[in-house]
C-alpha positions as CSV (number, residue, x, y, z in Angstrom):
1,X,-11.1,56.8,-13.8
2,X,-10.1,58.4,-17.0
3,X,-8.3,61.1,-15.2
4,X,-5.7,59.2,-13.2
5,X,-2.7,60.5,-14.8
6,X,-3.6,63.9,-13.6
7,X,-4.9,62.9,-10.3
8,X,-1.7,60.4,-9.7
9,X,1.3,62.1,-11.5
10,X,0.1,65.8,-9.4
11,X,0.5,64.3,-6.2
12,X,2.6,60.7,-5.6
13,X,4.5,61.6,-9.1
14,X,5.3,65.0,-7.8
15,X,5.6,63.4,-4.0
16,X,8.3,60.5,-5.6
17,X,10.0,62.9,-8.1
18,X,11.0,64.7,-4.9
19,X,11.7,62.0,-2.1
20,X,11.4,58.5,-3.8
21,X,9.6,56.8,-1.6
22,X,8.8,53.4,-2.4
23,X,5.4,54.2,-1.3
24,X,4.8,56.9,-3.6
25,X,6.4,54.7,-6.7
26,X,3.7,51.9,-5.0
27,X,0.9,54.2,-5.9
28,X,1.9,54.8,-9.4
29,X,2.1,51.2,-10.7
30,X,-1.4,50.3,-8.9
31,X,-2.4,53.1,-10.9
32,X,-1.4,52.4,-13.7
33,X,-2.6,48.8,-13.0
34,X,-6.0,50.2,-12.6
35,X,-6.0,52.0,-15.8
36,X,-4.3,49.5,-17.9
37,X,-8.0,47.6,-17.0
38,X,-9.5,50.2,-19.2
39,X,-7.1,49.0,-22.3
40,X,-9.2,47.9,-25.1
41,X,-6.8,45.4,-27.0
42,X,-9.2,44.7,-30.2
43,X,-9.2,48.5,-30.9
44,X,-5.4,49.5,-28.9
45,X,-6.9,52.0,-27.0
46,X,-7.6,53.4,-23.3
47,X,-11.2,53.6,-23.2
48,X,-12.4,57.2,-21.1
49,X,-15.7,56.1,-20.6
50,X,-18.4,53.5,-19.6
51,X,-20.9,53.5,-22.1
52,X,-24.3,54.1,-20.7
53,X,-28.0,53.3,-22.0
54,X,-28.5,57.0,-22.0
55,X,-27.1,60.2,-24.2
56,X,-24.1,58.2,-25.5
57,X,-25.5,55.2,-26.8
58,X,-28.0,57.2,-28.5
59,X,-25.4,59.4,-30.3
60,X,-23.6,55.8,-30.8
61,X,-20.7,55.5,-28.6
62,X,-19.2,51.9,-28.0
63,X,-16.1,52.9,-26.7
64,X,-15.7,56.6,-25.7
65,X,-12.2,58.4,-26.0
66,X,-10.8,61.9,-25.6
67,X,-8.5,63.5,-25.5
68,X,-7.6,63.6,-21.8
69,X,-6.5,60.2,-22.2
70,X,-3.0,61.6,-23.6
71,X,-2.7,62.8,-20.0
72,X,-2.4,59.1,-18.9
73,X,0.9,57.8,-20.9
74,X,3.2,59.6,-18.6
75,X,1.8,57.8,-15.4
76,X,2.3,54.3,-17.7
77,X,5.8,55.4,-18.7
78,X,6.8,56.3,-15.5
79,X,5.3,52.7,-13.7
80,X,6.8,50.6,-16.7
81,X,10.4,52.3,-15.5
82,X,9.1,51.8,-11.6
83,X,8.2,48.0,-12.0
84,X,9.9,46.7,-14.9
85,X,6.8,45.9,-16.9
86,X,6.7,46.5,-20.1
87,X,3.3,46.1,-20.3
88,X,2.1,49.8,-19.4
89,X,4.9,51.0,-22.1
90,X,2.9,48.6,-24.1
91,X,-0.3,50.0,-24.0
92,X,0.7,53.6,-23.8
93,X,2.2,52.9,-27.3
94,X,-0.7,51.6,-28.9
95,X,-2.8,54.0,-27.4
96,X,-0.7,57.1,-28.8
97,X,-0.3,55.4,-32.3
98,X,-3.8,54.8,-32.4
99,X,-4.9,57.7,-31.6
């Protein structure tokens, strides 16, 4: 889902910030995990979207970002410093300088 960061870092990042609860800091790096799924390493970037056979193929779309995505580095900063991979630091990176 292309809107973890808000959905993850509003509640268990908000919950952890407060109580550290191991958890909480759980949460974050399966979430991250999750999204890190949605890395596209040929083009460095977070895809948003499936493409579909419908509206966006037919405007063109092989792999749909926006903006939103920016929302998203924060929750892979904040599990690379949780689990100690560098990985979601990784792919936040590329993500930011790519787009």
């Amino acid at each position: 889902h292309h809107d973890i960061g808000f959905i993850i870092g509003c509640s268990y990042g908000n919950g952890y910030r407060l109580t550290h609860r191991d958890d909480y800091a759980s949460a974050i790096v399966e979430a991250a995990k999750s999204l890190s799924t949605r890395y596209r390493s040929v083009a460095h970037i977070i895809q948003s979207w499936n493409t579909d056979k419908g509206w966006m193929s037919e405007r063109g779309w092989e792999c749909p970002v926006i903006i939103d995505n920016m929302m998203n580095l924060e929750l892979m900063f904040d599990a690379t410093k949780l689990s100690g991979d560098s990985t979601y630091y990784k792919i936040a990176v590329a993500h930011a300088d790519r787009t």
